[in-house]
C-alpha positions as semicolon CSV with decimal commas, in nm:
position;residue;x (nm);y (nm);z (nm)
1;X;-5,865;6,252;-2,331
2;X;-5,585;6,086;-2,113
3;X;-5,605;5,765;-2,014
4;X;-5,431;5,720;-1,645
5;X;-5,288;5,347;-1,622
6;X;-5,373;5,149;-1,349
7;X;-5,168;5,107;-1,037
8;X;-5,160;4,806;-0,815
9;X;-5,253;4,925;-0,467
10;X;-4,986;4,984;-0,206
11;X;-5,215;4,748;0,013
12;X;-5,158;4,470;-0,187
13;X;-4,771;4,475;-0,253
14;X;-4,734;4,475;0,122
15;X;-4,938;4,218;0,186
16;X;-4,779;3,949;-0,086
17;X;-4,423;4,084;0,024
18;X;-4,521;4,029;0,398
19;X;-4,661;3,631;0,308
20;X;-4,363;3,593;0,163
21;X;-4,119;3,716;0,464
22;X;-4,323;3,545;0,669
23;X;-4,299;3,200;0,459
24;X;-3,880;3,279;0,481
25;X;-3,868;3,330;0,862
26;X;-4,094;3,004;0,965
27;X;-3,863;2,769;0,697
28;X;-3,545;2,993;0,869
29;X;-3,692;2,892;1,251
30;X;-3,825;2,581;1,131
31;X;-3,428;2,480;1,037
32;X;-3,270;2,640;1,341
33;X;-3,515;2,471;1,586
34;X;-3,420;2,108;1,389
35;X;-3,029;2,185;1,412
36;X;-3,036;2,314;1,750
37;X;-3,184;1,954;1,876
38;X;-2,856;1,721;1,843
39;X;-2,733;1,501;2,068
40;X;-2,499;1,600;2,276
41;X;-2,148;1,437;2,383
42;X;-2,119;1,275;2,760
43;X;-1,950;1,339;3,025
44;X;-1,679;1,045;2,986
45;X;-1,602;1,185;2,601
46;X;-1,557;1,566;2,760
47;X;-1,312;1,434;3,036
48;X;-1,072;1,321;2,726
49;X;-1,038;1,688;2,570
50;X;-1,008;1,828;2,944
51;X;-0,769;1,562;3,079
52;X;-0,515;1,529;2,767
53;X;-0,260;1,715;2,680
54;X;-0,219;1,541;2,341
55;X;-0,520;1,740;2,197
56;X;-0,520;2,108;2,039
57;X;-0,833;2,280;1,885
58;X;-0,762;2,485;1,600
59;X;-1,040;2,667;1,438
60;X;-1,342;2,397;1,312
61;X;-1,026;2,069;1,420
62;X;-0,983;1,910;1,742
63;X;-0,620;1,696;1,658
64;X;-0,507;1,483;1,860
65;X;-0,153;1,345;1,800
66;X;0,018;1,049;1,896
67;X;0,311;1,040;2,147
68;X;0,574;1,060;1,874
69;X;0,600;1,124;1,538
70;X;0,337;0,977;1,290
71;X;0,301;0,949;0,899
72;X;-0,062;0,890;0,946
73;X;-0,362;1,033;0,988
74;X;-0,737;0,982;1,029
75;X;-0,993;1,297;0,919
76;X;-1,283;1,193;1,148
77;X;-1,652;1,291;1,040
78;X;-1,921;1,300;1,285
79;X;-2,286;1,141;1,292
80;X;-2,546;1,368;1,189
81;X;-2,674;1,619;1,480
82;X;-2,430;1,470;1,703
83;X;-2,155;1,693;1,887
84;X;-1,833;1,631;1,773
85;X;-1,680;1,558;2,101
86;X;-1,874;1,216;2,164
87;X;-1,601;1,086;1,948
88;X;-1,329;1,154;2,127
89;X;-1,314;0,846;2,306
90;X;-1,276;0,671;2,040
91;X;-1,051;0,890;1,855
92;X;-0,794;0,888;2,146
93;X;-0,806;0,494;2,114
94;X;-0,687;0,493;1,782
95;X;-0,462;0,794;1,835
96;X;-0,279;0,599;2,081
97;X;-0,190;0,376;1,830
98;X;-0,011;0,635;1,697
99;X;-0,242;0,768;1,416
100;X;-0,301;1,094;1,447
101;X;-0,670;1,135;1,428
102;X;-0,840;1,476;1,297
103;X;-1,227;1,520;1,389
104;X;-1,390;1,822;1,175
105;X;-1,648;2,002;1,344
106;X;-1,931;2,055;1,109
107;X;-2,146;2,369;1,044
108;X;-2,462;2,260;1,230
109;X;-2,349;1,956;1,330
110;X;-2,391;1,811;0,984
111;X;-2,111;1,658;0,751
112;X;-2,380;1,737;0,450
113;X;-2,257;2,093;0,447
114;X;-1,914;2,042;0,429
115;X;-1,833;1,714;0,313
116;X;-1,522;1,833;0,085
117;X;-1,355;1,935;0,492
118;X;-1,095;1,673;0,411
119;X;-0,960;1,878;0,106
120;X;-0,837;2,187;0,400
121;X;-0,771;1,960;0,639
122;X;-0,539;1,800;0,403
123;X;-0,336;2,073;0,298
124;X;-0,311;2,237;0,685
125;X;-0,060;1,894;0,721
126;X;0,208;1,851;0,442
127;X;0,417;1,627;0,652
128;X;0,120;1,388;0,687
129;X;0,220;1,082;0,405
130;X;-0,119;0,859;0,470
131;X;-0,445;1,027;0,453
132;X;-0,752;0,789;0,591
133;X;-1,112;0,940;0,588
134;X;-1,356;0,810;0,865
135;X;-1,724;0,850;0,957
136;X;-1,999;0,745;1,117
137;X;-2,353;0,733;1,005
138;X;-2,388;1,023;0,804
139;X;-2,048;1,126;0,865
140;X;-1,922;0,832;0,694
141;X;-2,208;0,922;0,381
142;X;-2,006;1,233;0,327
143;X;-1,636;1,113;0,413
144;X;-1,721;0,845;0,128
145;X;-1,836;1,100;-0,144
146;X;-1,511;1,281;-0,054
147;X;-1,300;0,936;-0,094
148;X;-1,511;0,855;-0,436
149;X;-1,433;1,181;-0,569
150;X;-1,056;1,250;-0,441
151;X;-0,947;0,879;-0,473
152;X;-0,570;1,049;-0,506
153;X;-0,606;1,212;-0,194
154;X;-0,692;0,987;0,058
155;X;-0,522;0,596;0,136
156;X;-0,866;0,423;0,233
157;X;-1,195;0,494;0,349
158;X;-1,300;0,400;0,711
159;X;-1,747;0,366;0,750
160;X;-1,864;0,316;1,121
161;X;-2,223;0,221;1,100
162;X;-2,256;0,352;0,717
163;X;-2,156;0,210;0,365
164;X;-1,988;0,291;0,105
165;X;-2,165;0,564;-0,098
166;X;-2,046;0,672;-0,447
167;X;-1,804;0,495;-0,656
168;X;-1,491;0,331;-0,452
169;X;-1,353;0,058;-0,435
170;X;-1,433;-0,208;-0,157
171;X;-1,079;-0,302;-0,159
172;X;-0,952;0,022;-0,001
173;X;-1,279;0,059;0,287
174;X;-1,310;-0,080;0,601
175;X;-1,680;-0,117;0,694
176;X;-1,779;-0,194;1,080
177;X;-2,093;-0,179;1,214
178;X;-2,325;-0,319;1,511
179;X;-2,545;-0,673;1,418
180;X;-2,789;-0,458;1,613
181;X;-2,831;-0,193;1,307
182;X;-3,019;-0,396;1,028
183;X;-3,066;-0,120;0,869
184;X;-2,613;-0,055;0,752
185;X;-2,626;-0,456;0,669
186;X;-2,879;-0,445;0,404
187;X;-2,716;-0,194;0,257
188;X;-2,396;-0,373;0,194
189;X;-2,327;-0,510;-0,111
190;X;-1,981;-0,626;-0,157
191;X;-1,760;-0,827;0,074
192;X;-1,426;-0,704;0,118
193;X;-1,261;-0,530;0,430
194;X;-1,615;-0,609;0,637
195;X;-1,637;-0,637;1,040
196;X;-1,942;-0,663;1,198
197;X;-1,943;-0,629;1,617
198;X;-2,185;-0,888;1,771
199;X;-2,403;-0,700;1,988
200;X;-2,275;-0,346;1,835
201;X;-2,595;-0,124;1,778
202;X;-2,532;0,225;1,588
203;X;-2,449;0,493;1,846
204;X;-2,208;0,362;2,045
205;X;-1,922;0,428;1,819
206;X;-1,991;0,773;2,019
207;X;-2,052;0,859;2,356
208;X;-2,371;1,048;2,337
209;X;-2,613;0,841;2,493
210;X;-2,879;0,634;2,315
211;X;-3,037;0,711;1,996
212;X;-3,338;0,728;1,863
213;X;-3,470;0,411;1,674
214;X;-3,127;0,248;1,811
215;X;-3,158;-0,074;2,008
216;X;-2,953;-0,050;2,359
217;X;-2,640;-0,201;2,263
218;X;-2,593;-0,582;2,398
219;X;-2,220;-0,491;2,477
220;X;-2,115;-0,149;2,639
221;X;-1,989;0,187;2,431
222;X;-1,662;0,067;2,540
223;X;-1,653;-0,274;2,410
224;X;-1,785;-0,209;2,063
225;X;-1,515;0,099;2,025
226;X;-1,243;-0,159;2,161
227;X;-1,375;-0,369;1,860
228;X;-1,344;-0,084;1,634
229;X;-1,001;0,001;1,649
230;X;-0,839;-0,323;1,626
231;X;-1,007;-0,359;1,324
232;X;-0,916;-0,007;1,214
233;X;-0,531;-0,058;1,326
234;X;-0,555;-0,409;1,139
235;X;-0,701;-0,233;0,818
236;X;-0,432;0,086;0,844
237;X;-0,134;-0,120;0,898
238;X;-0,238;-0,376;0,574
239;X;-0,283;-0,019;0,339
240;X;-0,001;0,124;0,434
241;X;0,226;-0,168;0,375
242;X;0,014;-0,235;0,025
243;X;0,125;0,151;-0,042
244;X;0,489;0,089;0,056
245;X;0,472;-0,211;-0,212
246;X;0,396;-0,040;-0,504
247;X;0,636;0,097;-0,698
């Protein structure tokens, strides 16, 4: 007599292969629906990319470059789920200061999926001498694992409302942030190269309107990014003449 083996029923491997797509496509919505909610930049940071002429966009860069030649650059991450053009205000600050100032747009809005940027952005510029990273928030999380872990590539490490994360040195990172965000200063725990704005909360080193869980700043957006770049033109011009020292 032959024995038949058993099958498992059709009805069965459908219905454990359709739990499972259906487990896929609510995680898949349940990510798109959280990245799609990000702030978004204002008006006053989308009048500097229409208005100057000093900015190009190529690919996943907006660059903007000084009015005349510079050595020096600044590879700009963004805050987590914030667009990257709330930090062009800022940016064109410190690019009139003639650093030219490179802000990565990241996939979802999120420096945590590319934080090794820097490395392209780095070789798309040979003529560039100085390489400074910069961040904020989360954006400076990711701009400091890059500067831990390519300490040959970069001059110094710039954190805007974030601290230094991974191993590098305090020496060569300039940490500002808002007395209004607690939450950066008891994080901080060495003492070199450290600025704190009185009345600073954590958005406003972007123009994207209030965040959540943020104070309202006690001085304006403007003020508080004033702040930030003569401290970052201070910090730049004191690395650079370091570099220039050693043999």
């Amino acid at each position: 007599m032959i024995m038949k083996k058993k099958q498992k029923p059709l009805k069965k491997i459908w219905s454990v292969t359709g739990v499972v797509f259906l487990i896929i496509a609510i995680l898949a919505g349940s990510f798109f629906w959280y990245v799609s909610d990000y702030y978004r930049a204002e008006d006053v940071a989308l009048e500097v990319l229409a208005k100057n002429d000093r900015i190009t966009i190529k690919d996943n860069l907006t660059i903007l470059s000084p009015s005349y030649p510079s050595d020096t650059a600044i590879i700009f991450y963004p805050g987590a789920k914030v667009e990257a053009e709330a930090y062009l205000p800022l940016l064109e600050q410190i690019r009139q200061t003639g650093v030219t100032c490179i802000l990565v747009h990241m996939p979802f809005h999120m420096a945590i999926f590319d934080s090794n940027a820097a490395e392209d952005v780095i070789s798309e510029f040979p003529d560039i001498e100085h390489w400074y990273i910069a961040g904020h928030s989360m954006g400076g999380a990711m701009a400091s694992e890059f500067a831990a872990s390519h300490p040959d590539q970069v001059d110094g490490l710039i954190l805007m409302g974030a601290y230094i994360y991974g191993d590098y040195p305090d020496e060569k990172a300039l940490t500002i942030y808002g007395s209004l965000n607690q939450s950066v200063e008891d994080h901080i725990d060495y003492t070199e190269n450290i600025v704190e704005i009185e009345g600073g909360n954590h958005a406003q080193f972007g123009n994207y309107g209030l965040q959540k869980g943020d104070p309202p700043g006690e001085i304006s957006a403007q003020e508080q990014q004033a702040q930030t770049v003569t401290a970052i033109e201070i910090f730049i011009n004191q690395q650079n003449a370091q570099g220039a020292k050693q043999p």
